[in-house]
C-alpha positions as a Markdown table, in Angstrom:
| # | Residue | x | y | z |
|---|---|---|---|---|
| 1 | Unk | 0.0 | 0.0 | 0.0 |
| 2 | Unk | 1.5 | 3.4 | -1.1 |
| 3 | Unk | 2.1 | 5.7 | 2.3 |
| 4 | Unk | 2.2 | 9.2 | 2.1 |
| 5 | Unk | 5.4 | 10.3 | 3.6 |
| 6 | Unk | 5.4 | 12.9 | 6.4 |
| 7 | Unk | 8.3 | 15.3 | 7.3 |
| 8 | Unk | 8.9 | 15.4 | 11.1 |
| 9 | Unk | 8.4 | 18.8 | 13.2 |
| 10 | Unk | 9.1 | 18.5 | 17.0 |
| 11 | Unk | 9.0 | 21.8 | 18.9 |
| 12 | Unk | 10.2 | 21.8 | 22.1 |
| 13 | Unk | 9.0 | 24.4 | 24.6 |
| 14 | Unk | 11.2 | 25.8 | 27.5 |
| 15 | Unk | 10.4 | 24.1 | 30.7 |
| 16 | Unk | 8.5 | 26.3 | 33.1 |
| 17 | Unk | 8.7 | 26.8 | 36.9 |
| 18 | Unk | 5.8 | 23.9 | 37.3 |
| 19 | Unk | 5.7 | 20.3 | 36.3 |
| 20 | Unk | 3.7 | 20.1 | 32.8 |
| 21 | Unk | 2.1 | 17.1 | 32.2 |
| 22 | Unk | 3.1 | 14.1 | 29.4 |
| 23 | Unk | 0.7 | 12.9 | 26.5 |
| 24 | Unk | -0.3 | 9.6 | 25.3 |
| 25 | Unk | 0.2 | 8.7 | 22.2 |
| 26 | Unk | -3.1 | 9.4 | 20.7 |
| 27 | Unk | -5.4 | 6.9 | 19.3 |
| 28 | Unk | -5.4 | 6.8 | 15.2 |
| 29 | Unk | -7.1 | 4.2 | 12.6 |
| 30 | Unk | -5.6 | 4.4 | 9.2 |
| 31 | Unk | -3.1 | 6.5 | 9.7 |
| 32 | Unk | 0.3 | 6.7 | 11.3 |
| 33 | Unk | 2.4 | 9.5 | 13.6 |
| 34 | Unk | 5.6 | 10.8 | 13.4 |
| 35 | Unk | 8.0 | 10.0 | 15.6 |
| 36 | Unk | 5.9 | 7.2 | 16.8 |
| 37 | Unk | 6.8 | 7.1 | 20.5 |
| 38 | Unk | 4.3 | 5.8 | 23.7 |
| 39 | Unk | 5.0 | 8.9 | 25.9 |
| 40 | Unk | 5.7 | 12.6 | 24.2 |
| 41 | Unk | 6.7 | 15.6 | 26.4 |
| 42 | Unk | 5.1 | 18.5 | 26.7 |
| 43 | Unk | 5.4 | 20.8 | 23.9 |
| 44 | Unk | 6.3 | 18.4 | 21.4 |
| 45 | Unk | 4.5 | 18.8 | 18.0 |
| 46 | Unk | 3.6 | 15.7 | 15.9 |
| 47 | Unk | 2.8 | 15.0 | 12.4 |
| 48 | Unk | 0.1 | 12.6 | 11.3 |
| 49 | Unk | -0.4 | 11.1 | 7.8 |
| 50 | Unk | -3.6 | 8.8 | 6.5 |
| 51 | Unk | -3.4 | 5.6 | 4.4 |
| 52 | Unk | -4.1 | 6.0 | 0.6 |
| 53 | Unk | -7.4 | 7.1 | -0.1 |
| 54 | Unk | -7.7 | 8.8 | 3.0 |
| 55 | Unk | -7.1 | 12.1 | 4.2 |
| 56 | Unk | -6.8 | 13.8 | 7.7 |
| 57 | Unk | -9.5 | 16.5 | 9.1 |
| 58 | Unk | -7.7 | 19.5 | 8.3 |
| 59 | Unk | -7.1 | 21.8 | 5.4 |
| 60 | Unk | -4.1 | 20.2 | 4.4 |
| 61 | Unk | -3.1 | 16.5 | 3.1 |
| 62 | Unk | -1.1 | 16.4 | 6.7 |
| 63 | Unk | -2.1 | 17.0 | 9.9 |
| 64 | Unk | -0.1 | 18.5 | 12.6 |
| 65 | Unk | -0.6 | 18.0 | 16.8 |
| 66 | Unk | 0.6 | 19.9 | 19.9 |
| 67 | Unk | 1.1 | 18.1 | 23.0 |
| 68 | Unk | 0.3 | 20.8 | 26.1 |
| 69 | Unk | 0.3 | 19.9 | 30.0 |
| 70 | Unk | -1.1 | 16.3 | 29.0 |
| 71 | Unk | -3.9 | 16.8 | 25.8 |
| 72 | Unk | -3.3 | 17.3 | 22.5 |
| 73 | Unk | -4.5 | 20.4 | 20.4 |
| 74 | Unk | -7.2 | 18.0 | 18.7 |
| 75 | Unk | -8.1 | 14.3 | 17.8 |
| 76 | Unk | -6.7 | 12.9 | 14.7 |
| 77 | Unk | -9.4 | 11.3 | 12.1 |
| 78 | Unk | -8.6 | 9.8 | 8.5 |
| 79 | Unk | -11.4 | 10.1 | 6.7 |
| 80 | Unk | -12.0 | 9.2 | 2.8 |
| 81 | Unk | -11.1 | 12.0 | 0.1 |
| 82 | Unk | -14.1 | 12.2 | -0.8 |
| 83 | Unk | -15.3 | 13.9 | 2.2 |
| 84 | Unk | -15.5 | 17.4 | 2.9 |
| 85 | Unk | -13.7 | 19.1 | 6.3 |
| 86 | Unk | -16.3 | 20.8 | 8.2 |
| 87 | Unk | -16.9 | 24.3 | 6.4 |
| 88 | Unk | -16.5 | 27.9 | 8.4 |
| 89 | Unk | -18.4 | 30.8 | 7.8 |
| 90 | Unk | -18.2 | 33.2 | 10.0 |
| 91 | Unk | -20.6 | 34.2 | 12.8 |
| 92 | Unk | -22.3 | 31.1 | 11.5 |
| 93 | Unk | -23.2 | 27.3 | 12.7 |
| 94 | Unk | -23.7 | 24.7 | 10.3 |
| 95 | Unk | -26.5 | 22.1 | 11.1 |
| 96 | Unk | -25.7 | 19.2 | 11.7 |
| 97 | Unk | -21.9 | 19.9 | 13.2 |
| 98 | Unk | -19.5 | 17.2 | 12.3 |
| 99 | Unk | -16.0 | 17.1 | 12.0 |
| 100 | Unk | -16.5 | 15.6 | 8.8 |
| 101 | Unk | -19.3 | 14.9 | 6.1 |
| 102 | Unk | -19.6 | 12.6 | 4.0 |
| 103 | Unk | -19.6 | 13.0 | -0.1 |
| 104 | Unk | -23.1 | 14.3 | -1.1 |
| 105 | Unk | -23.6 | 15.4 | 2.2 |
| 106 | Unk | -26.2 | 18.8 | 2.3 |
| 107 | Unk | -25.5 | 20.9 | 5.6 |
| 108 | Unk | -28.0 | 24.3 | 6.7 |
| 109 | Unk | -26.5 | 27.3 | 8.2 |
| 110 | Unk | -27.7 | 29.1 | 10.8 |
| 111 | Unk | -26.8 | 32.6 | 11.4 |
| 112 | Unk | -25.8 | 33.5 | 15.3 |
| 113 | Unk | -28.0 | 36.2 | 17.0 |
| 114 | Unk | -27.3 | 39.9 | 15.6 |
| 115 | Unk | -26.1 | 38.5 | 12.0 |
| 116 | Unk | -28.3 | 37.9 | 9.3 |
| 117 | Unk | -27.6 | 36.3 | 5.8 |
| 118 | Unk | -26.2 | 39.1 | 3.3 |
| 119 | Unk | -28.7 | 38.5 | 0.5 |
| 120 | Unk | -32.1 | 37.5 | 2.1 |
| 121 | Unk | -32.4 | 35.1 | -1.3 |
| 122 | Unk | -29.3 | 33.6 | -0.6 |
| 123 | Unk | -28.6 | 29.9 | -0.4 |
| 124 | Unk | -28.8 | 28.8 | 3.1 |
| 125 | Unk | -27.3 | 25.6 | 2.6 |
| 126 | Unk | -24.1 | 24.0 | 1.0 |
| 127 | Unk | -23.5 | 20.7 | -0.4 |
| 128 | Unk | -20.7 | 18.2 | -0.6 |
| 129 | Unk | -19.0 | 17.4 | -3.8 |
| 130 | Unk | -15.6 | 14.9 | -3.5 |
| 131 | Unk | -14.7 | 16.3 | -0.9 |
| 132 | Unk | -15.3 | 20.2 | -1.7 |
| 133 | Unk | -18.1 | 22.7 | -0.5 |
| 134 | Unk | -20.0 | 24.6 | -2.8 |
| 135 | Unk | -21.0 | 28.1 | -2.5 |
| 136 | Unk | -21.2 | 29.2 | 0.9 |
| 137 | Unk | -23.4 | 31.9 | 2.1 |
| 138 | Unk | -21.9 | 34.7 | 4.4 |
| 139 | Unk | -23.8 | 36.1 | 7.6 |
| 140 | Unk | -23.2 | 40.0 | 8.0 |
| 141 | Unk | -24.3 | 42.1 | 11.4 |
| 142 | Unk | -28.3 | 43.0 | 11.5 |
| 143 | Unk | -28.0 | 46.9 | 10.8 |
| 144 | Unk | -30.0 | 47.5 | 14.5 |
| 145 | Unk | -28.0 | 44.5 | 16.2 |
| 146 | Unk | -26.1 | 46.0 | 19.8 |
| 147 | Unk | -22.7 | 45.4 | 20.9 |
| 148 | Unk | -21.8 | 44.2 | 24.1 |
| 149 | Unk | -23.6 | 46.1 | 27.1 |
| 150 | Unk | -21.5 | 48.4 | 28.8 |
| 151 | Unk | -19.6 | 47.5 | 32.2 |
| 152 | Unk | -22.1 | 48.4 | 35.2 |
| 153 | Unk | -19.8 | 48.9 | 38.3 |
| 154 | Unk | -20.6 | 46.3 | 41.3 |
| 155 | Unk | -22.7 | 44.6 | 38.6 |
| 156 | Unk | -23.1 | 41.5 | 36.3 |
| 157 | Unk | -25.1 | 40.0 | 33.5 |
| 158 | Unk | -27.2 | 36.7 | 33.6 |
| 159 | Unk | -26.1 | 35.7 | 30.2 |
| 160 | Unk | -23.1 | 34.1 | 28.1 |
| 161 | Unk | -20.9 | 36.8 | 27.3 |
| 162 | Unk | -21.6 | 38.0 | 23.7 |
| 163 | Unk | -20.3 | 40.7 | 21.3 |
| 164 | Unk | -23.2 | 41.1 | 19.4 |
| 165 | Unk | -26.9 | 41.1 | 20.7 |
| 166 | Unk | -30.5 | 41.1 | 18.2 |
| 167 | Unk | -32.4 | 44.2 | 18.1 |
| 168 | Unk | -35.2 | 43.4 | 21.0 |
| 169 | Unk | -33.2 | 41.5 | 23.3 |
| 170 | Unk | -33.3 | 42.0 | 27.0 |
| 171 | Unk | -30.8 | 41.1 | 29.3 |
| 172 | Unk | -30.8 | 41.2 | 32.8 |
| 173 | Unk | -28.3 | 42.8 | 35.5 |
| 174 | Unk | -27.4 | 41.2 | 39.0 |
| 175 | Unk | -25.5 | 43.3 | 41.8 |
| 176 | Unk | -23.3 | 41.6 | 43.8 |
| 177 | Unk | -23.7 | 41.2 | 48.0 |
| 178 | Unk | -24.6 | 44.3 | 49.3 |
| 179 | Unk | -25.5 | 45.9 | 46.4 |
| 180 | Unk | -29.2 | 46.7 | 45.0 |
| 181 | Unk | -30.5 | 48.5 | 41.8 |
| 182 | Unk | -31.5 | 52.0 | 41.8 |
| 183 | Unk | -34.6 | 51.5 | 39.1 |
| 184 | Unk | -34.9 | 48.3 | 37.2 |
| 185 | Unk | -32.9 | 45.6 | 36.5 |
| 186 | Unk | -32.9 | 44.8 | 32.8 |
| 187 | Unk | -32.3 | 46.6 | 29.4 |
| 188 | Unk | -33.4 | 46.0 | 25.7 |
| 189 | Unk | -31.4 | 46.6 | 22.8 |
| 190 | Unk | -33.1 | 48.9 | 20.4 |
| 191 | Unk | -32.0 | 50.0 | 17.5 |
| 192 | Unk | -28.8 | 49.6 | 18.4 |
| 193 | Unk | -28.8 | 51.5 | 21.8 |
| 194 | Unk | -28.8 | 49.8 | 25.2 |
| 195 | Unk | -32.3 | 51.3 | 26.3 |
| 196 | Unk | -31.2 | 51.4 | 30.3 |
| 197 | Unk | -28.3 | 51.2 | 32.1 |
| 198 | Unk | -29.2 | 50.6 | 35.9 |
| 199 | Unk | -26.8 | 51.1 | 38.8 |
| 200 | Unk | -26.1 | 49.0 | 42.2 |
| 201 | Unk | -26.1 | 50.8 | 44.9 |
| 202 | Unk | -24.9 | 49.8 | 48.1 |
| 203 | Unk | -28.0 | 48.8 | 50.6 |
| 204 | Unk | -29.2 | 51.1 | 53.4 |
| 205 | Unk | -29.0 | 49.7 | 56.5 |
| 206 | Unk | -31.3 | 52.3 | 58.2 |
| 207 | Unk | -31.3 | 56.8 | 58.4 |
| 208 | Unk | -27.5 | 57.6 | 56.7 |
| 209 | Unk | -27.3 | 60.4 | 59.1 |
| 210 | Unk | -28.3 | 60.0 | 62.6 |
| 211 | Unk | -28.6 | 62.4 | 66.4 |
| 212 | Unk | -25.1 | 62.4 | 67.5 |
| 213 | Unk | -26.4 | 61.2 | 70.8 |
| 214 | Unk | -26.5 | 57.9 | 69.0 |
| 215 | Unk | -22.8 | 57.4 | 68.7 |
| 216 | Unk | -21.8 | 57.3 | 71.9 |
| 217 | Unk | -18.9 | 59.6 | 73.6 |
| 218 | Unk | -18.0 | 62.9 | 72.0 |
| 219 | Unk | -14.6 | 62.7 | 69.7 |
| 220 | Unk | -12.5 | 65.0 | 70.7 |
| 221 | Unk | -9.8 | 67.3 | 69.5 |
| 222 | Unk | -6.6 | 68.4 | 70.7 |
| 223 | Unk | -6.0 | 72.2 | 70.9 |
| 224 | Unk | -9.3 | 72.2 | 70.2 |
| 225 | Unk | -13.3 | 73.2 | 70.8 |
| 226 | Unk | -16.3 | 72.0 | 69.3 |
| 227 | Unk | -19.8 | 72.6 | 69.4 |
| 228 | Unk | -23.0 | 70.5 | 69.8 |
| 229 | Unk | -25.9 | 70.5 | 67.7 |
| 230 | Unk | -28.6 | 68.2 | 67.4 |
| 231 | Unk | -27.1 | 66.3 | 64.0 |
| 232 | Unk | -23.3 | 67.5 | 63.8 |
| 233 | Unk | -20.8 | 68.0 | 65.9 |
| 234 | Unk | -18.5 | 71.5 | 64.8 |
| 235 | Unk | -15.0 | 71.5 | 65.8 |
| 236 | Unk | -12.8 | 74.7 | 66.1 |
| 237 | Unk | -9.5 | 75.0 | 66.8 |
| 238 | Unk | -7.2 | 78.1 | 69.4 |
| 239 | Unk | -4.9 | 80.3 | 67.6 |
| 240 | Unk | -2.3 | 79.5 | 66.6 |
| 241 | Unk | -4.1 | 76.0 | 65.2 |
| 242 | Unk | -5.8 | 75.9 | 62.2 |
| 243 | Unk | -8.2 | 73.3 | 61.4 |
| 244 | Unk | -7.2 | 70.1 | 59.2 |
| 245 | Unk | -10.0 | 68.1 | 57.7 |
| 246 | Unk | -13.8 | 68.1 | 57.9 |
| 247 | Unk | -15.3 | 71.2 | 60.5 |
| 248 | Unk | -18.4 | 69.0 | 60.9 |
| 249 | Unk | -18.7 | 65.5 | 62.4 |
| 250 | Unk | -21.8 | 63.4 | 61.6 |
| 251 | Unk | -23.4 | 60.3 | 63.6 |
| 252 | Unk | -23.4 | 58.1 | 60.4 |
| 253 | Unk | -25.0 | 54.4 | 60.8 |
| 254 | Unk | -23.6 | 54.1 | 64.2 |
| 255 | Unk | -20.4 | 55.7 | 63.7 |
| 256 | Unk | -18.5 | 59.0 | 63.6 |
| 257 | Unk | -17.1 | 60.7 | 60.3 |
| 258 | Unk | -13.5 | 61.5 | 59.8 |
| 259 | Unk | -12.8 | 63.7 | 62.8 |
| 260 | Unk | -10.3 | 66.5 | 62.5 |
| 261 | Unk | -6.7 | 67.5 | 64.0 |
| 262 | Unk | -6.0 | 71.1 | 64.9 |
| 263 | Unk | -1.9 | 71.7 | 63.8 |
| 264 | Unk | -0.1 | 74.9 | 63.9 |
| 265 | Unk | 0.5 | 76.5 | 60.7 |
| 266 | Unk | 3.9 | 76.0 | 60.5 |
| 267 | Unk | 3.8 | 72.7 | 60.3 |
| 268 | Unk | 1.6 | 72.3 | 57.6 |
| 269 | Unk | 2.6 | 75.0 | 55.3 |
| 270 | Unk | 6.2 | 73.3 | 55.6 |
| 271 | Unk | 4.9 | 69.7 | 55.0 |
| 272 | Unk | 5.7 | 68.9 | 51.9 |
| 273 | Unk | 3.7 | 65.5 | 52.2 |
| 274 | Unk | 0.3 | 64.6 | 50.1 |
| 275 | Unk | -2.5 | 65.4 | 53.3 |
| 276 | Unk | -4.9 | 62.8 | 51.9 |
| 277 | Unk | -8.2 | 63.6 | 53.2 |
| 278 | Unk | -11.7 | 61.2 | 53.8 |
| 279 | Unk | -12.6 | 59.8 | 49.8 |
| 280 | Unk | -16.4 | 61.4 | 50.1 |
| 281 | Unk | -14.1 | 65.2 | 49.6 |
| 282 | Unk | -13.6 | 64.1 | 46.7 |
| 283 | Unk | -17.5 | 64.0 | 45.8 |
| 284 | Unk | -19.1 | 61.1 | 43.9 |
| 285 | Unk | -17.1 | 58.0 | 43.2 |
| 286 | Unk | -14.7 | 57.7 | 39.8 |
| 287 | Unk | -16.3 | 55.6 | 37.3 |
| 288 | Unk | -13.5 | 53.1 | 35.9 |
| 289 | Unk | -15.3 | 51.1 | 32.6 |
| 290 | Unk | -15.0 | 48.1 | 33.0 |
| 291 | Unk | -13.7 | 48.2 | 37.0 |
| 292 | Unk | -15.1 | 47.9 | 40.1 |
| 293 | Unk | -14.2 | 50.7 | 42.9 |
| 294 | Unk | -14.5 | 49.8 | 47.0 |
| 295 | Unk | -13.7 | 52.0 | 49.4 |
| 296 | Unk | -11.4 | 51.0 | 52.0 |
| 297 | Unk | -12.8 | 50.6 | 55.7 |
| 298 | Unk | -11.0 | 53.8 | 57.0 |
| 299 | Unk | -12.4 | 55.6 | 53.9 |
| 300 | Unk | -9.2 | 57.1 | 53.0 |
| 301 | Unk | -8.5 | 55.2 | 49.6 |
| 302 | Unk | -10.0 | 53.6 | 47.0 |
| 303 | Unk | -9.3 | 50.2 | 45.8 |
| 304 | Unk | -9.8 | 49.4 | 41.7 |
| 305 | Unk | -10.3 | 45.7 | 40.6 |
| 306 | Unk | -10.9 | 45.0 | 36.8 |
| 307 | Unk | -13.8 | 43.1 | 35.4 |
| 308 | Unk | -12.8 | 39.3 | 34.1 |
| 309 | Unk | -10.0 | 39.3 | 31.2 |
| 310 | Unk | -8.9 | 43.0 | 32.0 |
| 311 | Unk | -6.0 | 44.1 | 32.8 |
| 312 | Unk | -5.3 | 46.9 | 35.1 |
| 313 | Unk | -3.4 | 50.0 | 34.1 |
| 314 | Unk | -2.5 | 52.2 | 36.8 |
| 315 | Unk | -2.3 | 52.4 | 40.6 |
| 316 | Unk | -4.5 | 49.9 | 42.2 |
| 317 | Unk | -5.0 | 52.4 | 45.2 |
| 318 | Unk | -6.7 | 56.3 | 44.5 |
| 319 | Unk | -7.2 | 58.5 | 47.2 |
| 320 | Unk | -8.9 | 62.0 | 48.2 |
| 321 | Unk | -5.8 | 64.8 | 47.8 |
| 322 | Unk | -7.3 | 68.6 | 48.3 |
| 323 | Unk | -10.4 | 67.7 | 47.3 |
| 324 | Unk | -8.9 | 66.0 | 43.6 |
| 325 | Unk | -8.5 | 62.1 | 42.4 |
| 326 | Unk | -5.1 | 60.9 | 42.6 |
| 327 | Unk | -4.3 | 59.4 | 39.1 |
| 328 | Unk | -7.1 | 56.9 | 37.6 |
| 329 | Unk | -5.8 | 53.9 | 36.3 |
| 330 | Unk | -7.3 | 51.7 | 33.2 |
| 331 | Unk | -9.2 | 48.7 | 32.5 |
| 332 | Unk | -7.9 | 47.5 | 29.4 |
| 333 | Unk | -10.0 | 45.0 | 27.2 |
| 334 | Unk | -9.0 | 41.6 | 26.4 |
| 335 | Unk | -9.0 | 40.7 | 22.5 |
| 336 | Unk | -10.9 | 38.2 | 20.7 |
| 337 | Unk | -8.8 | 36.1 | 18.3 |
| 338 | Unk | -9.9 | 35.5 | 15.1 |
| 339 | Unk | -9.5 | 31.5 | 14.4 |
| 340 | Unk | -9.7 | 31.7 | 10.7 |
| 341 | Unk | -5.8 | 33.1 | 11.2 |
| 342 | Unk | -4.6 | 30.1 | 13.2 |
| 343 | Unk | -3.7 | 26.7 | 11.8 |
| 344 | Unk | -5.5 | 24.7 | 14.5 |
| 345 | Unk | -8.1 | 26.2 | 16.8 |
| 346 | Unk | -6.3 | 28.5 | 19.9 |
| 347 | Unk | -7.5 | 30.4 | 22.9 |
| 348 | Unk | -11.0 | 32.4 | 22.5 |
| 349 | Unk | -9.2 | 35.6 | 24.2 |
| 350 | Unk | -5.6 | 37.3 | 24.6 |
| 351 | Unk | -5.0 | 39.7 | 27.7 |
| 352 | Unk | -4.3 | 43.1 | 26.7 |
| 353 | Unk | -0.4 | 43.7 | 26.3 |
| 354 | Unk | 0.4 | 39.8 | 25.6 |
| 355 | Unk | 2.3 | 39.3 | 22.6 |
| 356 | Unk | 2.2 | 35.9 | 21.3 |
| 357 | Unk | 3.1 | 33.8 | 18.4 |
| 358 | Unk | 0.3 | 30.8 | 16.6 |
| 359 | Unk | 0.7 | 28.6 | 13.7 |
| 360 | Unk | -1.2 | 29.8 | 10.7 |
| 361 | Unk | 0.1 | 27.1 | 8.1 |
| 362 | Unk | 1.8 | 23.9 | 9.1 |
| 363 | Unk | 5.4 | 25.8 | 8.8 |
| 364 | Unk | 4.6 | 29.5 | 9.1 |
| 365 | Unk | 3.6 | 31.8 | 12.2 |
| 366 | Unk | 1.5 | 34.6 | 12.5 |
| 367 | Unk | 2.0 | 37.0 | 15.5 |
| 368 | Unk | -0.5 | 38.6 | 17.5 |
| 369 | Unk | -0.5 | 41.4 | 19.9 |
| 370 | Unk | -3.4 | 42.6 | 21.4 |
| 371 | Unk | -4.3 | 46.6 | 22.2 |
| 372 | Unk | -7.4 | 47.6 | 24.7 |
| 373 | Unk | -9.3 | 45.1 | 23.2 |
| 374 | Unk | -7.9 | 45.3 | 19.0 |
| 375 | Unk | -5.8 | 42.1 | 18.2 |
| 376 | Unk | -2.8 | 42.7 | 15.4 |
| 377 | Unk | -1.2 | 40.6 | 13.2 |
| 378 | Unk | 1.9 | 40.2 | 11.2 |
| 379 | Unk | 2.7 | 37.1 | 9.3 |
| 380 | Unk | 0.8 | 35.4 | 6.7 |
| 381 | Unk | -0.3 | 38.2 | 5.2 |
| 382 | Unk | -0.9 | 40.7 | 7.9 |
| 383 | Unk | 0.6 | 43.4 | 8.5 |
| 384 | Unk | -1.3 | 45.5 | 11.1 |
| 385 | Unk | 1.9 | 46.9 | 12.9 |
């Protein structure tokens, strides 16, 4: 029987701080691997060839497999020529999905939500013909179809992440622990507009400001006075003091607000130190798309996490400075990789900053950076930077 010869490509990856897992030799009828070995390390790359009259399940007359931490980048099949390769269309599924179909075979695409076939006449389906597709049809965006919602701070959404939503759709917010909406919880896409963006607010837990005979003993202040009211507390402070922070205390959910400190003037007009003050100075809370902002428990600092896939960019920590933000660091966006680049099927998303090189032919690369949520390529025909 007359063999196809296969070249041999082993790549062998650097070994990293952890143990990465072995691979079996994966299971193949009709077909044959090479090296043929029982055990192959991590990293290694293997060819695969099929008997005469057969072919593997990839674009090319070889196939190609990448062992990493103990499973390989897909399952090798022979299947006969005649076949076709299942067919991709972009922001489209084919009905039934196989890995293969068989000479003659008819599949039916269906466009995903927000796309809609280009010509409303078009052929929806595609047929088989020794082992090549006919005409496929191509599925463009609905011209009222949304993009993602935005991020709600403290907030998340009770469906699949998507980049593309159908005019109509409603989705529907949930805050996180201590959290509750200000107005309703849901939004519909219309044409192409988010129709509501609702906010999580943190829960009252009873009157915000209360008599300051509720809080117990009076704070007090050294080189200082203060006077009593029925709701706030005033502080003033003997010459030659001069007041530092907030003139009024308030009895708030059980506890005082920042108190002040009476200092002479020489000592702070010669401090050259940042005199960070009590974050609500600062007035409402920054927004950071796609971030999440707590305040700390002494409410003199802000601390910004990133929503799933972003990276931060910037100081973790903000605080209050003469009424004024320290600097406000970045969510950056994570990119979606386009698989029609890559030779075998990779990662759905790349972290913002990562540079990284893929496969997109059985002996080229193609290498992808990713920019606040823009992937680039160069290689194999791109040339994006």
């Amino acid at each position: 029987m007359k063999i196809i010869l296969l070249t041999l490509s082993v790549w062998l990856c650097q070994a990293s701080a952890i143990d990465l897992k072995d691979c079996k030799r994966p299971p193949l009828r009709n077909g044959f691997l090479v090296p043929w070995q029982h055990i192959y390390d991590h990293g290694t790359k293997v060819s695969y060839g099929c008997n005469k009259g057969l072919k593997p399940v990839v674009e090319t007359w070889w196939g190609e497999l990448l062992c990493g931490n103990g499973e390989w980048s897909h399952t090798p099949h022979c299947v006969p020529e005649s076949n076709c390769i299942a067919p991709v269309v972009p922001h489209a599924t084919p009905k039934p999905s196989q890995v293969s179909y068989p000479n003659n075979s008819i599949v039916t695409f269906v466009c995903d939500k927000g796309y809609e076939f280009e010509l409303q006449l078009q052929e929806k389906q595609a047929a088989c013909e020794n082992g090549e597709w006919g005409p496929l049809p191509k599925c463009q965006r609905k011209r009222n179809a949304c993009d993602a919602p935005s991020h709600v701070p403290n907030a998340l959404i009770k469906h699949p992440y998507r980049d593309t939503f159908d005019e109509g759709e409603t989705i529907t917010y949930l805050c996180k622990e201590g959290y509750e909406f200000e107005g309703k919880d849901k939004s519909t896409c219309a044409k192409s507009t988010w129709d509501h963006t609702p906010k999580c607010e943190p829960k009252a837990e009873g009157p915000p400001i209360s008599r300051v005979t509720e809080c117990g003993a009076y704070p007090s202040v050294k080189n200082g006075k203060l006077d009593i009211s029925d709701f706030a507390l005033t502080f003033r402070c003997y010459p030659p003091y001069e007041l530092r922070g907030p003139q009024q205390v308030m009895c708030l959910r059980g506890q005082w607000s920042e108190v002040p400190v009476c200092v002479e003037r020489s000592e702070r007009s010669d401090s050259s130190r940042p005199e960070y003050s009590h974050v609500r100075h600062c007035g409402d809370l920054p927004i950071i798309e796609h971030g999440d902002v707590t305040k700390a428990p002494d409410g003199l600092a802000l601390t910004v996490r990133c929503a799933y896939l972003h990276k931060l960019d910037g100081p973790a920590e903000v605080k209050c400075v003469d009424r004024k933000w320290t600097q406000l660091p970045a969510c950056k966006a994570p990119c979606k990789l386009d698989q029609s680049k890559f030779y075998y099927s990779q990662r759905e998303y790349m972290l913002h900053g990562v540079e990284e090189g893929f496969f997109c032919t059985a002996l080229s690369r193609v290498q992808v950076k990713c920019d606040n949520g823009k992937a680039l390529y160069r290689g194999c025909g791109d040339d994006d930077w």
